[in-house]
C-alpha positions in Angstrom: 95.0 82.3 81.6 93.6 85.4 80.2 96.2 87.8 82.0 99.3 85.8 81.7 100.7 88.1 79.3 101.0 90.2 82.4 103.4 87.8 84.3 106.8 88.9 84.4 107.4 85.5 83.1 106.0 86.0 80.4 108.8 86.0 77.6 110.9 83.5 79.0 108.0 80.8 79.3 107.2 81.6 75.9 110.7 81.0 74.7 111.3 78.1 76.5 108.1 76.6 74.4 109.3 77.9 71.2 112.6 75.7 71.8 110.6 72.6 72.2 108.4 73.4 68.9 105.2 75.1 71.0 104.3 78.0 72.2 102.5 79.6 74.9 99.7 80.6 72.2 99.5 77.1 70.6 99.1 75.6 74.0 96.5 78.1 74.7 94.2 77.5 71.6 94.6 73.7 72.4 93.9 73.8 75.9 97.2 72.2 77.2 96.9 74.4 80.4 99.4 71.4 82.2 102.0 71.5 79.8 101.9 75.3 80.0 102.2 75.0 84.3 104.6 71.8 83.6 107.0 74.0 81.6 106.6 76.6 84.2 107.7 74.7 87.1 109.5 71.7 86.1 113.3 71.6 85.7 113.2 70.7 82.0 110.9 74.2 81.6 112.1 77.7 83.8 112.1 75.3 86.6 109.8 78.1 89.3 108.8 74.5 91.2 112.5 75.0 93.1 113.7 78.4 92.5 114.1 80.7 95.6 111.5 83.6 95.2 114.7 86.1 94.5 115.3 84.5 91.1 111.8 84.2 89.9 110.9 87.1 87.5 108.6 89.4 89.7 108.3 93.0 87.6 107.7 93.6 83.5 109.4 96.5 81.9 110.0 97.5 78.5 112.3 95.6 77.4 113.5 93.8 80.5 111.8 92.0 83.6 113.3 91.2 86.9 114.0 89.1 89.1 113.9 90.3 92.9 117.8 90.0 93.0 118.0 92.6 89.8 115.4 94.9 91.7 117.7 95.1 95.0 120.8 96.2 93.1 118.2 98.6 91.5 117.0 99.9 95.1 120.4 99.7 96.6 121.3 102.7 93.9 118.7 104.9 95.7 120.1 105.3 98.5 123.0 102.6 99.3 125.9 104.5 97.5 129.0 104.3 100.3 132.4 104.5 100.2 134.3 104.6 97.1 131.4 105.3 94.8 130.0 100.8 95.6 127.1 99.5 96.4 127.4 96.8 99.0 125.0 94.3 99.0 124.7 91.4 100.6 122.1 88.3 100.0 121.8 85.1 102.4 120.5 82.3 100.6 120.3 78.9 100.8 123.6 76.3 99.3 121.5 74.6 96.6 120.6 78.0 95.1 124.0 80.2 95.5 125.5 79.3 92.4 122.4 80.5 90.4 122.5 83.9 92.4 125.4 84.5 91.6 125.2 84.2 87.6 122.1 86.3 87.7 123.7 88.9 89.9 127.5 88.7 87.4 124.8 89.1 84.3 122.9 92.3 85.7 125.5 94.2 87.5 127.7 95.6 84.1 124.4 97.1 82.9 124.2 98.9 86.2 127.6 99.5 86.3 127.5 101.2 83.2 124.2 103.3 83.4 124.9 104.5 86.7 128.7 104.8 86.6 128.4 102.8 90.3 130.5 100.1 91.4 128.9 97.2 93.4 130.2 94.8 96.1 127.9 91.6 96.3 128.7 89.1 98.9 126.9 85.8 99.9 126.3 83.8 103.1 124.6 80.5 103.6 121.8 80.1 106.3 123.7 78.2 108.7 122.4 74.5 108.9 122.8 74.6 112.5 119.4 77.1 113.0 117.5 74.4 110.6 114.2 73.5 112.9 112.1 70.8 113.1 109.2 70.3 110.6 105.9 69.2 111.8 102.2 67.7 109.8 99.3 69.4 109.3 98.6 67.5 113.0 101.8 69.5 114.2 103.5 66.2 114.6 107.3 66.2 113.6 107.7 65.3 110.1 109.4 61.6 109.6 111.5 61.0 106.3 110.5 57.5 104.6 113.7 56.1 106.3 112.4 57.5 109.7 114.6 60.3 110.0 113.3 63.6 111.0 112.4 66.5 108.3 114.6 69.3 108.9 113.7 73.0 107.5 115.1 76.2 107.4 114.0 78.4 109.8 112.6 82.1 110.1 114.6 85.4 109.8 115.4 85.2 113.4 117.7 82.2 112.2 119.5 84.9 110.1 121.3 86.7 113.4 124.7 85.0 112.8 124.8 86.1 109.3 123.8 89.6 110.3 126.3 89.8 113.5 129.3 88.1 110.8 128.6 91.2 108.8 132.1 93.8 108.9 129.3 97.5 108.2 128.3 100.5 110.2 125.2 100.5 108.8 122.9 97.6 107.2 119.8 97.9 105.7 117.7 95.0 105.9 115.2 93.5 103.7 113.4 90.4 102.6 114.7 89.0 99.3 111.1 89.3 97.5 109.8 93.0 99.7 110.6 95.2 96.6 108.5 97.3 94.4 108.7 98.4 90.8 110.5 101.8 90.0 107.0 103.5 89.9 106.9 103.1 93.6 110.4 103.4 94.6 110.9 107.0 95.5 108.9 106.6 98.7 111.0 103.5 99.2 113.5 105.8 99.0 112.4 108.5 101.6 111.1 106.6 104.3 114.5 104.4 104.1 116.7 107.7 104.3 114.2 109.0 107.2 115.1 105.6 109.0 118.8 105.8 108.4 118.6 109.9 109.4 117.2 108.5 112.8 119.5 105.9 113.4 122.7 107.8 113.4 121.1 111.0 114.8 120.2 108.5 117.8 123.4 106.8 117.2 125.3 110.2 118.2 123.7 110.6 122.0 124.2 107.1 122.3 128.3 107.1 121.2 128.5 110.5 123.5 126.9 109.1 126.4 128.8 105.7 125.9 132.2 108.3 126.0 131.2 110.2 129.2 130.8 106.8 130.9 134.1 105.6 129.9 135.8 108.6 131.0 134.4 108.1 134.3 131.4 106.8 136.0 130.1 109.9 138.0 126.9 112.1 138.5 127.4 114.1 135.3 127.6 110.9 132.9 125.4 108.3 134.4 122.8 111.0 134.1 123.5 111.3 130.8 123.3 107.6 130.1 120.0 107.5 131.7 118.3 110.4 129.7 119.3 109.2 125.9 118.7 105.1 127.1 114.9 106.5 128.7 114.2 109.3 126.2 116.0 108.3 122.6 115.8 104.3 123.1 112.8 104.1 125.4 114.4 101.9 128.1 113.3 101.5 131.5 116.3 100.5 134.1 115.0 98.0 136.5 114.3 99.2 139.8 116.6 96.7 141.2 119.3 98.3 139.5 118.2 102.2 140.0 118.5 102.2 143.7 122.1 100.9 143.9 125.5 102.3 143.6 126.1 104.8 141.0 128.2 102.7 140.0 126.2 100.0 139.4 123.8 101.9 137.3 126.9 103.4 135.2 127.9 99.5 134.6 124.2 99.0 133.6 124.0 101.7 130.9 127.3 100.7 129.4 126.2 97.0 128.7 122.9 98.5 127.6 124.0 101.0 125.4 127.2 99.5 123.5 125.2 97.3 121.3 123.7 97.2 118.1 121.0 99.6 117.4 117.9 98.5 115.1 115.6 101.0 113.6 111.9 99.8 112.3 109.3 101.6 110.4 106.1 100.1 111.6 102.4 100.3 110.4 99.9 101.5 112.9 97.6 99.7 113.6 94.1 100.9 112.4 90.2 99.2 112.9 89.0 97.8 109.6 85.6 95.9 108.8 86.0 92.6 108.5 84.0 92.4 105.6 86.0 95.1 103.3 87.4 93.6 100.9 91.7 92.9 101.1 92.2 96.3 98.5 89.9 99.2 100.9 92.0 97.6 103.7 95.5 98.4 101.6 94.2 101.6 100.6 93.5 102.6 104.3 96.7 100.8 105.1 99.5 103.0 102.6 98.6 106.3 104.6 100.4 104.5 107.7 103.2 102.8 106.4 106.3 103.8 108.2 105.0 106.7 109.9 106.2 105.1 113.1 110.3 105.8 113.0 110.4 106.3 116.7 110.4 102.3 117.3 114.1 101.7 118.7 115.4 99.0 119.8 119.0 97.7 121.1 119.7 94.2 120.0 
């Protein structure tokens, strides 16, 4: 209790006390360390029991503290700035809590809007209901409802495909609602994100010229193109099935291949750490490594 000053949450728990007649300094001298969590989470408090991790209040400033949401439209001014002078962003999120995004987002956007002199383009989606999955018990039996139904959840970012594939962009950048950092450590945010991008649509370019040769014409010249960027810049292997037939059938091969999607990932290498260090040596061995693995391509 000693160090929740330094909660983001700080301010707005305290206020929502001071409405009721407390505080979160009488509470603390009196020991009422429930009502303090009970105004917390409960709806009649800040109600963190049911918010979606974007809306809690993650990072303290002076003179402001966000929510995940406000620290994307933050980031996306880094390096998202497209056409016209906007920032599009866009946040999937669950029905019960769009409503709420969207009046944190309409209250944080003119203060960006005016300190930046950048427009922004929000748009919503709802995780479709159709890629909810079954929940199971602790004995990884399926969940039963009280009237014997079965417990339905929403599933993993895998589920988020549709959402992705219904987007109209070139090129998205995608990132959990609650993977953000605090300005102090946004510049490398920043760099490793352009790095990503720079690799994507250098990558992009062989793969759009060797897509064109193919289309003008299936013939020694192209499909040995095709073959060098889908072995060399997207580390594909074409089946040997499909290698010793017609030309072309290997032309026909690289052009279903290679027109698709293209998904860039900055991975962390993996490194050998004693199992007894403690979780903060294994982040500082860990934050040389991040993203230094750009060359991970893949065609989804």
């Amino acid at each position: 209790m000693s160090n929740l000053p330094k909660f983001a949450f700080y301010t707005d728990l305290d206020n929502s006390l001071k409405s009721k007649g407390s505080s979160i300094q009488t509470c603390l001298e009196a020991g009422h360390y429930q009502k303090l969590i009970q105004e917390l989470l409960s709806e009649e408090g800040l109600g963190y029991g049911n918010l979606p991790k974007g809306l809690l209040r993650f990072h303290a400033y002076p003179g402001e503290n966000r929510t995940p949401a406000h620290e994307h439209l933050v980031e996306g001014l880094q390096y998202g700035i497209g056409k016209d002078n906007t920032v599009r962003i866009h946040f999937t999120v669950s029905p019960e809590h769009e409503s709420k995004f969207k009046e944190e987002v309409t209250k944080i956007i003119p203060e960006l809007k005016s300190a930046s002199g950048v427009e922004f383009e929000v748009t919503y989606s709802l995780q479709k209901k159709s890629t909810d999955t079954i929940a199971v018990t602790m004995e990884n039996e399926p969940f039963e409802e009280e009237d014997g139904s079965l417990l339905f959840r929403p599933a993993g970012h895998g589920a988020l495909l549709e959402n992705l594939n219904d987007i109209k962009a070139d090129l998205i950048f995608i990132k959990n609602i609650d993977n953000v950092v605090p300005d102090r450590l946004k510049a490398p945010t920043k760099s490793y994100k352009m790095a990503i991008a720079g690799l994507l649509l250098e990558v992009q370019e062989k793969v759009f010229d060797a897509i064109r040769g193919l289309d003008s014409g299936i013939d020694k010249d192209s499909v040995g193109i095709a073959i060098q960027v889908y072995n060399d810049a997207l580390g594909g292997k074409i089946p040997t099935q499909i290698s010793s037939g017609s030309l072309e059938e290997v032309g026909s091969f690289l052009k279903e291949k290679l027109n698709r999607p293209i998904r860039v990932c900055g991975m962390v290498k993996k490194i050998q750490v004693n199992p007894a260090e403690d979780r903060f040596g294994l982040r500082k061995k860990m934050v040389p490594y991040l993203c230094k693995s750009l060359k991970r391509l893949k065609l989804i």
